[in-house]
C-alpha positions in Angstrom: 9.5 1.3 -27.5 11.1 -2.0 -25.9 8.9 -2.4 -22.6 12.7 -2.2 -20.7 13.7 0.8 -22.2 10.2 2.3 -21.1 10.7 1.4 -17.8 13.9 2.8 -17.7 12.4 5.8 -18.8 9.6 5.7 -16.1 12.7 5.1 -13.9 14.4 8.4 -14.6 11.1 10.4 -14.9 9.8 9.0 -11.6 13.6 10.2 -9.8 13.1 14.1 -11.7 9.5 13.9 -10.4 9.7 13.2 -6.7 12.6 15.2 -6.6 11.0 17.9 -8.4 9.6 19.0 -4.4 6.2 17.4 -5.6 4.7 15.2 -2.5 5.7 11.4 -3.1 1.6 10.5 -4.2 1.3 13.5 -6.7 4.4 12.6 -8.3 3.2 9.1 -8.5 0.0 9.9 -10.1 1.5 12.5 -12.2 3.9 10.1 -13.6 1.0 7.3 -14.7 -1.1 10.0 -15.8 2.0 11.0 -18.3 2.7 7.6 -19.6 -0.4 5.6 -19.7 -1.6 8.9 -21.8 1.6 8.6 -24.3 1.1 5.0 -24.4 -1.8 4.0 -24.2 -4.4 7.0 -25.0 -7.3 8.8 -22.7 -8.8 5.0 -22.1 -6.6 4.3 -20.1 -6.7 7.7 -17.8 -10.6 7.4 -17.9 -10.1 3.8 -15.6 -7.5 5.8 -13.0 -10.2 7.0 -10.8 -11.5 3.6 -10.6 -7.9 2.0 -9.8 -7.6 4.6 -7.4 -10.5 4.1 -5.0 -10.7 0.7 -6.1 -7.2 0.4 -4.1 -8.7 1.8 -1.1 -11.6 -0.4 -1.1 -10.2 -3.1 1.4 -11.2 -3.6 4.7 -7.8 -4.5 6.2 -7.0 -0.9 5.5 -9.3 0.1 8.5 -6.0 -1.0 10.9 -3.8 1.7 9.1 -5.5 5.0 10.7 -6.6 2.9 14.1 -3.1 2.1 14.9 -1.3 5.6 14.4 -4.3 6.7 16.6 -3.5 3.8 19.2 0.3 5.6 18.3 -1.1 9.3 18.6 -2.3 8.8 21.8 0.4 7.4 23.5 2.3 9.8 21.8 0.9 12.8 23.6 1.5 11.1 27.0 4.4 10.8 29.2 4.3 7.2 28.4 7.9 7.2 26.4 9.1 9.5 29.7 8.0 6.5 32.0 9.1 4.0 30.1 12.3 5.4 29.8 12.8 5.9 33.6 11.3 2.5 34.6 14.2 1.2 32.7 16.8 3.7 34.0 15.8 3.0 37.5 16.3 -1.3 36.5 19.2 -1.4 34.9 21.4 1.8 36.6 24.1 -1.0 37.7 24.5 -2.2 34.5 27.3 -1.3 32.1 25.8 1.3 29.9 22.6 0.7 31.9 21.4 4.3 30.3 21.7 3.6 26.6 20.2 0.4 27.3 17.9 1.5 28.6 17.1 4.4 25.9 17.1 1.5 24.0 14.9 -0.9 25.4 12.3 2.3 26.0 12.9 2.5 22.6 12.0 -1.2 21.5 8.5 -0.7 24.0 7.4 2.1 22.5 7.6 0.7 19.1 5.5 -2.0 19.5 3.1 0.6 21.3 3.5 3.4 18.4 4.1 1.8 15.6 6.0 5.0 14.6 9.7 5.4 14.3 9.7 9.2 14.2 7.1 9.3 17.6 9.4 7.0 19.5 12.8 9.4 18.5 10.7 12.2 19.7 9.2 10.4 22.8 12.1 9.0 24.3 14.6 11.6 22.7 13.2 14.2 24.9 14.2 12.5 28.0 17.3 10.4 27.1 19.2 12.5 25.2 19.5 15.5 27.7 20.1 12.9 30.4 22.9 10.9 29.2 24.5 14.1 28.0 24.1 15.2 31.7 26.2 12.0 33.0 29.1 12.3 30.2 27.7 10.5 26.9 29.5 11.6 24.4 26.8 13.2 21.7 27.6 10.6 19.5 26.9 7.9 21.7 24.0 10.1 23.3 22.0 10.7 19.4 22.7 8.1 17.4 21.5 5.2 20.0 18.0 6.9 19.9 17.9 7.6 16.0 19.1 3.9 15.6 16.2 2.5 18.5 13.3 4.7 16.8 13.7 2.5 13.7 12.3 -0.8 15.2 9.2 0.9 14.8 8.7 -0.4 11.2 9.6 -3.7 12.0 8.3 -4.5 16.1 5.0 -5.1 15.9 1.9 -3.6 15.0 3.7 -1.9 12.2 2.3 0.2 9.5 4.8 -0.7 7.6 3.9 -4.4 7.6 0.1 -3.5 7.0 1.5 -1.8 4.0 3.3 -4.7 2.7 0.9 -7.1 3.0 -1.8 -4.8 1.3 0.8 -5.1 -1.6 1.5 -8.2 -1.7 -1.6 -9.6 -0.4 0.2 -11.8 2.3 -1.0 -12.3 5.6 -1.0 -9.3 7.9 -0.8 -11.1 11.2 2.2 -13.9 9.9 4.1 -10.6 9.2 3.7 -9.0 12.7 4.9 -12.6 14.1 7.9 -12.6 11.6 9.3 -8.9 12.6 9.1 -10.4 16.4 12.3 -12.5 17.0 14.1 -10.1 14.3 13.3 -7.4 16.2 13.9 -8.4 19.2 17.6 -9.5 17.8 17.9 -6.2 16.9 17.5 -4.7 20.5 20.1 -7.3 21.4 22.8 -6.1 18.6 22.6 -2.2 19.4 22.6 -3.3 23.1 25.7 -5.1 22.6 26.7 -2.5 21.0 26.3 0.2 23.3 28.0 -2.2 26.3 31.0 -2.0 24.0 30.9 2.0 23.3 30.7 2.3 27.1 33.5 0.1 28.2 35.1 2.2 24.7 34.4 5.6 26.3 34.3 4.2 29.8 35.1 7.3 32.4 34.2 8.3 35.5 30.9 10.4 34.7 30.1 7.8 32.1 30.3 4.9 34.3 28.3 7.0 37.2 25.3 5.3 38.9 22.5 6.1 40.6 20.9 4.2 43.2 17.4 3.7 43.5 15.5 1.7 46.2 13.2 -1.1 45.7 10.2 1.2 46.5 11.4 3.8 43.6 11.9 0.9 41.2 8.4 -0.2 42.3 6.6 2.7 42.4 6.8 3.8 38.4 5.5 0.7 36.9 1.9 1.2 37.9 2.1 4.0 34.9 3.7 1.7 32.4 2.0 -2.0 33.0 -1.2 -1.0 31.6 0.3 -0.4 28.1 2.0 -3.7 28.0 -1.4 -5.3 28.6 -2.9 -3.3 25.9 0.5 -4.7 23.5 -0.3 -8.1 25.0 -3.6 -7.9 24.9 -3.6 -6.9 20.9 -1.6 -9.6 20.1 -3.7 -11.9 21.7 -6.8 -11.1 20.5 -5.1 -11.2 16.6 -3.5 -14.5 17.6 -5.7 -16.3 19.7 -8.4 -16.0 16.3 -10.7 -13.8 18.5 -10.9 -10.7 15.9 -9.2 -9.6 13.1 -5.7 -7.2 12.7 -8.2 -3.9 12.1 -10.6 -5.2 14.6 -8.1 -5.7 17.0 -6.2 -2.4 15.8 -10.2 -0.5 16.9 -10.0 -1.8 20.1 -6.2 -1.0 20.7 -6.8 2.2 19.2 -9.7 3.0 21.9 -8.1 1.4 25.1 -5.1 3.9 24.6 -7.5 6.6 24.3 -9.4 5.5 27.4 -5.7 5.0 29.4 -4.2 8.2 28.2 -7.4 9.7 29.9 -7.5 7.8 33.0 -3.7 7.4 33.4 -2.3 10.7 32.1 -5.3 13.3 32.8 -5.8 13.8 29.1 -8.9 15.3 29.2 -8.7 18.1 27.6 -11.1 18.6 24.5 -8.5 20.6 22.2 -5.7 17.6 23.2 -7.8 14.7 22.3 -9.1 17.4 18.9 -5.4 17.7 18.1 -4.7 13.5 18.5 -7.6 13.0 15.9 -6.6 15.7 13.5 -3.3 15.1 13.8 -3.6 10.7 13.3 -6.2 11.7 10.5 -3.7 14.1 8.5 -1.3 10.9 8.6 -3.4 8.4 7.7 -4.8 10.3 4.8 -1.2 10.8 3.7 -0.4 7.2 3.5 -4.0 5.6 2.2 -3.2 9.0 -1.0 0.4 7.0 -1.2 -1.1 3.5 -1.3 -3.8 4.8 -4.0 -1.5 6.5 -6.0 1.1 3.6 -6.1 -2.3 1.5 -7.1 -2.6 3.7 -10.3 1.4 3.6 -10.6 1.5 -0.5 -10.3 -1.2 -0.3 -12.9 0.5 1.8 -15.7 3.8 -0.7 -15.2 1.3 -3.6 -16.0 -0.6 -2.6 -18.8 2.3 -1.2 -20.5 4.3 -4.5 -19.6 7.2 -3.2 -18.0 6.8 -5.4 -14.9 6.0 -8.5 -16.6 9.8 -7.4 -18.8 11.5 -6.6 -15.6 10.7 -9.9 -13.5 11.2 -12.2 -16.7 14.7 -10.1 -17.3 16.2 -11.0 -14.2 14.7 -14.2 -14.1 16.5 -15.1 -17.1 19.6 -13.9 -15.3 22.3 -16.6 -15.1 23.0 -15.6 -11.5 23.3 -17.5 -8.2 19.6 -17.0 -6.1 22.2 -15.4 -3.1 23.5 -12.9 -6.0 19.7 -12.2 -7.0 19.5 -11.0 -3.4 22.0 -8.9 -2.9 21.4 -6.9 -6.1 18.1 -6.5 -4.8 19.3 -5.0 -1.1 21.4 -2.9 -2.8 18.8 -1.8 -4.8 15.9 -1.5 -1.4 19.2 0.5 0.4 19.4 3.1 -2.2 15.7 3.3 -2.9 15.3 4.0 0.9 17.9 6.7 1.1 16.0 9.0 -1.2 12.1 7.5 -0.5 10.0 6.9 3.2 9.2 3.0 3.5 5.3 2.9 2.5 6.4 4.6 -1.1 9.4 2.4 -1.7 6.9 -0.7 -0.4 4.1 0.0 -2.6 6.6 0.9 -6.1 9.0 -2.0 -5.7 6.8 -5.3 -3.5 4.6 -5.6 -6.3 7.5 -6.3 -9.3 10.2 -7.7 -6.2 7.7 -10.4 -5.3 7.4 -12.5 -7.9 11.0 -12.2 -8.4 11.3 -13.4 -5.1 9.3 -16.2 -4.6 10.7 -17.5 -8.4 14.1 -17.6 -6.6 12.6 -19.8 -3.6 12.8 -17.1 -0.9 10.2 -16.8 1.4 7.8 -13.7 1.1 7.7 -13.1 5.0 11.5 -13.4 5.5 11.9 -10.9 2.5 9.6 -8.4 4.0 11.8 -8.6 7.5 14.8 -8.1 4.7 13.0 -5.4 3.1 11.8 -3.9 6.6 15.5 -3.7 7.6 16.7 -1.8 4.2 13.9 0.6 5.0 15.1 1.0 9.0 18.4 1.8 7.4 17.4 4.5 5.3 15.4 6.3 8.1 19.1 6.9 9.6 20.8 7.4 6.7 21.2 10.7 4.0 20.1 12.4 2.1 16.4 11.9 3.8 17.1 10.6 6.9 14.2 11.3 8.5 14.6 10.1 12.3 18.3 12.1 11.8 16.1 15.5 11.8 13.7 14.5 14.5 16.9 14.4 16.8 18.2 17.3 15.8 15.1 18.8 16.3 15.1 18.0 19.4 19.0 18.6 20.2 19.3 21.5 17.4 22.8 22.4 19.4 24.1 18.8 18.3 25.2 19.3 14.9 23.7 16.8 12.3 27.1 15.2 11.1 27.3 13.8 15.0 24.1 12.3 14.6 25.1 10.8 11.5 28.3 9.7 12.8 26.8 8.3 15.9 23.9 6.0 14.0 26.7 4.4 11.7 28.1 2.0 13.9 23.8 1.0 14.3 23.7 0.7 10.3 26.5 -1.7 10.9 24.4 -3.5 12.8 21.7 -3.7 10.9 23.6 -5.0 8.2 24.8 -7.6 10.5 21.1 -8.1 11.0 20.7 -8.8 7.2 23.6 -11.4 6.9 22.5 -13.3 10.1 19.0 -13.7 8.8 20.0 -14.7 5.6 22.2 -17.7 7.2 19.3 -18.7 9.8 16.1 -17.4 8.5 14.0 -19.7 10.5 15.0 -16.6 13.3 11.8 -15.3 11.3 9.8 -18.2 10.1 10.1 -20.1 13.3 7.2 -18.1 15.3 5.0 -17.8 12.4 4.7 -21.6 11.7 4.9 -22.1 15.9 1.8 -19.9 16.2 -0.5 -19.8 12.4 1.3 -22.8 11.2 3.5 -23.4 8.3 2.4 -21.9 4.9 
């Protein structure tokens, strides 16, 4: 068989798999194991083990588990509460003050989490209820925190980003640096948004403030400072060549421990029990993914379907911009149906060289790719941060969630067409910092 006609064959088999209710890495391995069997006889199943653990076997995957711990931790504080109401108590005069500052809690405890689904549910519980309270429609009230819980696959540190460069074997701390000024444009679009929505639904409980005094404003970011110095601090220490991105991730990982302890009164033995397990259950999840897609990425090389794919569209008689858009449409349907770190790990490997043929850069395209992703995480049918809001509103009904993160997809997309005009609004840290590549 043609090695494009297999591939669309893997293609199809891969979709009835995973849909099949199988988890994402047993449907990956169960996939290879059929084909490279078909295709290539029992030698080739006998090396899968091997590709397996031999995918595991890299020390930059140490940061992975220490930074949903560093996540965990904060998680089970009242750090997203603080945040949120440092923020509230700031910016109360300004125009939609309260879904900027949703936001902008939002945007913090990303870069502390690294989690989207953590930061819907941190700062959810607090700034949903509360800007229903003063007149949000629920819209306006859901959809700001779905859309703000997605920069926590592109603010730095970032699973995701480990992920990517794992797969593409690019530089872990460049990456963090180029999801920083995207990122922090991102804030700035659903902000603007959210000014507009409130001057759009602009009434009298809406536009209600509440006055705080210096002292109050004062007085709540003793509880918040210290993990900004821990963000700063990270960064630092990746940046300023003192240890490396899973070093630095051990150390964040334990300060956040040590704070939640000090700070929040987290002592309790079945708490910090529950933290572990809980970071341990997730991390195993992804490092099964980043395995299985090992033995997946293996079975499209050795029956030469990559090689096919990437010298097909090469071959294309297409304009590079062209190339690129067929290739967001295809990361925006792919991350409807699939979480990031499996749509990362199938498609970087064959995307990449298609990329970098075309004269794109690799760290732009994973802020690209990053973006696709965030859009999918607020988008049907998965939609995961969508449920974690309605888990935590159940009486909102899902359709207003939906309807209220649209006008954030919008911007996202807005996101995608402004980077693609300026992309030095990624490159331009990276080279100011690391140099240019």
């Amino acid at each position: 068989m043609e090695p494009l006609s297999l591939g669309l064959l893997v293609a199809v088999m891969t979709i009835v798999v995973l849909f099949s209710g199988v988890s994402v890495a047993s449907g990956l391995l169960i996939v290879s194991a059929g084909f490279l069997l078909v295709f290539d006889g029992m030698r080739s199943l006998e090396l899968m083990p091997e590709i397996f653990f031999g995918k595991l076997n890299s020390f930059a995957l140490l940061s992975i588990p220490m930074f949903i711990i560093m996540g965990a931790a904060i998680s089970s504080t009242r750090a997203g509460a603080d945040l949120y109401e440092a923020l509230e108590r700031w910016l109360t005069r300004v125009p939609g003050g309260l879904v900027m500052s949703n936001l902008g809690a939002c945007a913090l405890f990303s870069a502390m989490s690294g989690s989207s689904p953590a930061t819907c549910a941190a700062i959810g519980k607090m700034g949903i209820p509360e800007m229903r309270k003063r007149g949000y429609p629920d819209e306006v009230a859901s959809g700001s925190i779905a859309a703000g819980g997605t920069l926590g696959i592109l603010i730095p540190p970032s699973v995701t980003m480990i992920v990517y460069g794992i797969a593409t074997e690019t530089s872990i701390g460049r990456l963090f640096l180029s999801g920083v000024m995207p990122g922090l444009m991102l804030v700035g679009l659903f902000m603007a948004w959210s000014i507009f929505q409130t001057w759009r639904f602009g009434s009298p409980e809406v536009l209600a403030q509440r006055s705080y005094t210096l002292k109050q404003k004062l007085e709540i970011l003793p509880r918040v400072i210290p993990f900004i110095i821990i963000i700063i601090g990270v960064l630092y220490a990746m940046y300023g060549g003192i240890a490396t991105p899973s070093e630095t991730a051990a150390v964040g990982a334990l300060m956040c421990l040590v704070i939640a302890m000090v700070i929040y009164k987290l002592w309790s033995p079945k708490k910090l029990w529950t933290i572990l397990s809980d970071s341990t259950r997730e991390s195993v999840m992804i490092l099964f993914i980043i395995g299985a897609a090992g033995v997946f990425s293996y079975m499209l090389s050795s029956l030469y379907i990559t090689q096919s794919i990437a010298a097909w569209i090469s071959d294309l008689d297409v304009n590079r911009w062209v190339l690129m858009g067929i290739v967001n449409l295809f990361l925006l349907v792919a991350g409807f149906f699939l979480p990031p770190v499996a749509v990362i790990l199938m498609a970087a490997p064959i995307l990449l060289p298609i990329i970098l043929a075309a004269d794109f850069d690799p760290y732009w395209f994973a802020v690209i790719l990053t973006i696709n992703m965030e859009i999918g995480l607020i988008s049907p049918p998965v939609g995961l941060n969508l449920y974690v809001i309605n888990s935590i509103a159940p009486d909102i009904p899902l359709k207003k969630i939906l309807m209220g993160s649209l006008p954030y997809v919008g911007c996202m997309v807005l996101a995608i067409v402004i980077l693609c005009f300026f992309p030095g609004i990624v490159t331009w840290l990276p080279d100011l910092v690391m140099g240019p590549v």
